[in-house]
C-alpha positions as CSV (number, residue, x, y, z in Angstrom):
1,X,64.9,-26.5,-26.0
2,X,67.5,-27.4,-22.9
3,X,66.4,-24.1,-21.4
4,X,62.9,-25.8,-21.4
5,X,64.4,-29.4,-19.7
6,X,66.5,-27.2,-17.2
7,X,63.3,-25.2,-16.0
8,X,61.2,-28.7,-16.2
9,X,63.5,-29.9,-14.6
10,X,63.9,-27.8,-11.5
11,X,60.2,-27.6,-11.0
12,X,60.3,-31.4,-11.0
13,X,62.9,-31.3,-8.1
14,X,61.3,-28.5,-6.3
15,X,57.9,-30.3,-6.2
16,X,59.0,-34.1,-5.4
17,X,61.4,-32.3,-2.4
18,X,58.7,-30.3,-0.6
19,X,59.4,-26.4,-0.8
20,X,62.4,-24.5,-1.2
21,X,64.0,-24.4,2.2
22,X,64.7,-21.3,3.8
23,X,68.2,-20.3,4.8
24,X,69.5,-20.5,8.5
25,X,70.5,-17.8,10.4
26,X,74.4,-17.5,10.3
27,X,75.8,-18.7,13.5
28,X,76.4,-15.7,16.1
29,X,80.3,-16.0,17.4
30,X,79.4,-14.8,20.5
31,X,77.3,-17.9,21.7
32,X,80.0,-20.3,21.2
33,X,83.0,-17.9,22.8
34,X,84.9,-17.9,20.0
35,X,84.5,-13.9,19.7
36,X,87.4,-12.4,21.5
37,X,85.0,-10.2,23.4
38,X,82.4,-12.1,24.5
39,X,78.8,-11.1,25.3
40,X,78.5,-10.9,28.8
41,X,75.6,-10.7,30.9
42,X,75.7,-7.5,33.8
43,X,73.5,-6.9,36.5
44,X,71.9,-3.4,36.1
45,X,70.4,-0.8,38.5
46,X,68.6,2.0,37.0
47,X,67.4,4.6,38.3
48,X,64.4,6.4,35.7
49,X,63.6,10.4,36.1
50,X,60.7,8.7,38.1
51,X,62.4,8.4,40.6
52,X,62.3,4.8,41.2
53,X,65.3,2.2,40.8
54,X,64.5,-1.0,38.4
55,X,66.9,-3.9,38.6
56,X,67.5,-5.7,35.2
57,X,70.7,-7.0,33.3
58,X,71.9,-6.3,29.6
59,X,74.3,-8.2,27.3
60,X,77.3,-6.9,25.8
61,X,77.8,-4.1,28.5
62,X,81.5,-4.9,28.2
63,X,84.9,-4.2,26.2
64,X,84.0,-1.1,25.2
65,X,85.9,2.2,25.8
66,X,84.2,6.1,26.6
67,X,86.4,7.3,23.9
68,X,86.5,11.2,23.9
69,X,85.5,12.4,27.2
70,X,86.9,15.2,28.9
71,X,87.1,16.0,33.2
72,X,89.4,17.8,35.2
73,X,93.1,16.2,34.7
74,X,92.0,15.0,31.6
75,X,91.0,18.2,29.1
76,X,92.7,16.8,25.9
77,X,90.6,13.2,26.2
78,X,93.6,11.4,25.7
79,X,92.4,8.9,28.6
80,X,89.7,6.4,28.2
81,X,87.4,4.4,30.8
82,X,87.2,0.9,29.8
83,X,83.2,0.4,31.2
84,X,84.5,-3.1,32.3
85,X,85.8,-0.6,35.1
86,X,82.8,1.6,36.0
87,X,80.9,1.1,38.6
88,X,78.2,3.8,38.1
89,X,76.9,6.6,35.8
90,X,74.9,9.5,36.5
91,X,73.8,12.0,33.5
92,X,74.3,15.2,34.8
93,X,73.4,17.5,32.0
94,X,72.4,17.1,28.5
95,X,73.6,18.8,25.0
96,X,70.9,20.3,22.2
97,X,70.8,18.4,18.8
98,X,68.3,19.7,16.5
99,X,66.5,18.6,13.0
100,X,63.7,21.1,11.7
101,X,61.7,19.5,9.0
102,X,59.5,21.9,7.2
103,X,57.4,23.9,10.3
104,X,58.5,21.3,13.1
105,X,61.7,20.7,14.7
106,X,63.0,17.8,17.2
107,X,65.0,18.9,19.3
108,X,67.4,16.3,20.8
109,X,68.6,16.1,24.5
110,X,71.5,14.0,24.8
111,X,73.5,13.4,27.6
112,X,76.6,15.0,27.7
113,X,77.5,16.0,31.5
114,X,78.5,12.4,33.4
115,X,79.1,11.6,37.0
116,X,81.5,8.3,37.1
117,X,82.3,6.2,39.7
118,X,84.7,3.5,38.9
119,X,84.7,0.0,40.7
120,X,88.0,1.1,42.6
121,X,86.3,3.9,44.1
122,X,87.6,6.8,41.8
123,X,85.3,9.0,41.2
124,X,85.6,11.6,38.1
125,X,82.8,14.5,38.4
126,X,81.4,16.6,35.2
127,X,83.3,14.6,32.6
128,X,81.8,15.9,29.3
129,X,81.2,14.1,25.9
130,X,78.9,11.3,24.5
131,X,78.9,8.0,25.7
132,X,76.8,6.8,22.1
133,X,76.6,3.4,23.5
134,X,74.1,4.5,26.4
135,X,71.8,6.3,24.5
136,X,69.8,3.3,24.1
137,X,70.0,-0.1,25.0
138,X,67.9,-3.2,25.9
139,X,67.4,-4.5,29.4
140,X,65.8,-7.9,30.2
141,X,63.8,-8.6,33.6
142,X,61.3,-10.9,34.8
143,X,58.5,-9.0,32.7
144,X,60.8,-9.2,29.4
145,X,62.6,-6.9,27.3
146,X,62.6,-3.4,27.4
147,X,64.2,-0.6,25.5
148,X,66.1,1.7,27.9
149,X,66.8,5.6,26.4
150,X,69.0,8.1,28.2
151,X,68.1,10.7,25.9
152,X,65.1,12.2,25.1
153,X,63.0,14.4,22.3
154,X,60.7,17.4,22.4
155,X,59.1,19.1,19.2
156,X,59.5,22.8,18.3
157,X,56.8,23.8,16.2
158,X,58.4,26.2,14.4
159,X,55.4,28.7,13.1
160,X,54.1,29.2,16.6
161,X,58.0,29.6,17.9
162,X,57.0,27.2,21.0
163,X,57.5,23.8,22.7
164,X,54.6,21.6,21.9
165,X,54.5,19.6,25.5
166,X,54.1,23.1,27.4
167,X,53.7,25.3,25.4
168,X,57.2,27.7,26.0
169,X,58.3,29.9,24.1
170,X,61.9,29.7,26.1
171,X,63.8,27.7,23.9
172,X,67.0,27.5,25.9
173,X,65.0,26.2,29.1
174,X,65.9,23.4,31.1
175,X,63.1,21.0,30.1
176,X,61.6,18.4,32.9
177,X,63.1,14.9,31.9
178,X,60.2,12.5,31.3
179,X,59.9,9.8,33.6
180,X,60.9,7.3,31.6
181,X,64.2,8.1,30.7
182,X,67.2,6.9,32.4
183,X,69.5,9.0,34.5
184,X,71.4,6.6,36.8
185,X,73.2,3.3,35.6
186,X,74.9,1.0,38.2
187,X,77.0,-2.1,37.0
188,X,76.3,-4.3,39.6
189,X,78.0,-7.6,38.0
């Protein structure tokens, strides 16, 4: 019988108050600065395999390290860029990363050969390693948002043994970059 008042009850409440309410977003730290890394907004210049350079800005670019990558001077890694301090990156080469599922495989071509300039004019050629944090991001310009990738996927179709966008059966070629992806970053904040 009281389980019967407690339901009547809360019908009664839900119906005189209007409709449940839904919950509000939790507040993000970073748009009151109280995060101790705030999200900052950078000028971007990127240059796509097209050819042609887009300018843009994302948020967040900042106060993170490349952790892990290697270049002359540096082989054991134990030095990190803080990107707060680079002024450009240019992918130089990619690594292989592939996934077969039954008779196809991706096949994965993420950058791994960099080209850094940093904002005091250092420059640190073929540095190797992943920079997981570029791989894809979102830009914002005057048309909107866009999704920027700097790596990129082809499909191996594994009973024919050949690329399915040309139809190679070279599966340690250099592939052509599509036009979309992004090999040239400049921080220009």
């Amino acid at each position: 019988m009281n389980k019967f008042f407690i339901v009547t009850f809360l019908v009664c409440t839900i119906l005189l108050n209007g409709q449940v309410k839904t919950p509000k977003d939790p507040v993000d730290p970073n748009k009151d600065g109280s995060d101790s890394v705030p999200k900052a907004k950078y000028n971007l210049e990127l240059k796509k395999q097209d050819g042609f350079f887009y300018k843009c800005f994302a948020e967040g670019m900042n106060g993170f390290y490349l952790n892990g990558l290697t270049w002359e001077g540096n082989e054991s890694g134990n030095r990190k860029i803080m990107i707060d301090f680079v002024k450009s990156i240019e992918i130089r080469g990619y690594k292989i990363n592939v996934k077969t599922f039954d008779n196809l495989s991706l096949v994965y071509y993420v950058p791994q050969v960099f080209d850094i300039e940093l904002k005091n004019g250092q420059s640190i050629k073929n540095a190797q390693g992943t920079i997981k944090e570029l791989d894809v991001f979102d830009v914002y310009d005057e048309m909107g948002k866009e999704k920027i990738y700097t790596f990129f996927v082809r499909y191996w179709q594994e009973d024919k043994k050949v690329f399915s966008d040309n139809n190679s059966d070279d599966f340690n070629e250099t592939p052509a970059i599509p036009k979309n992806v992004v090999t040239f970053i400049e921080f220009t904040k």
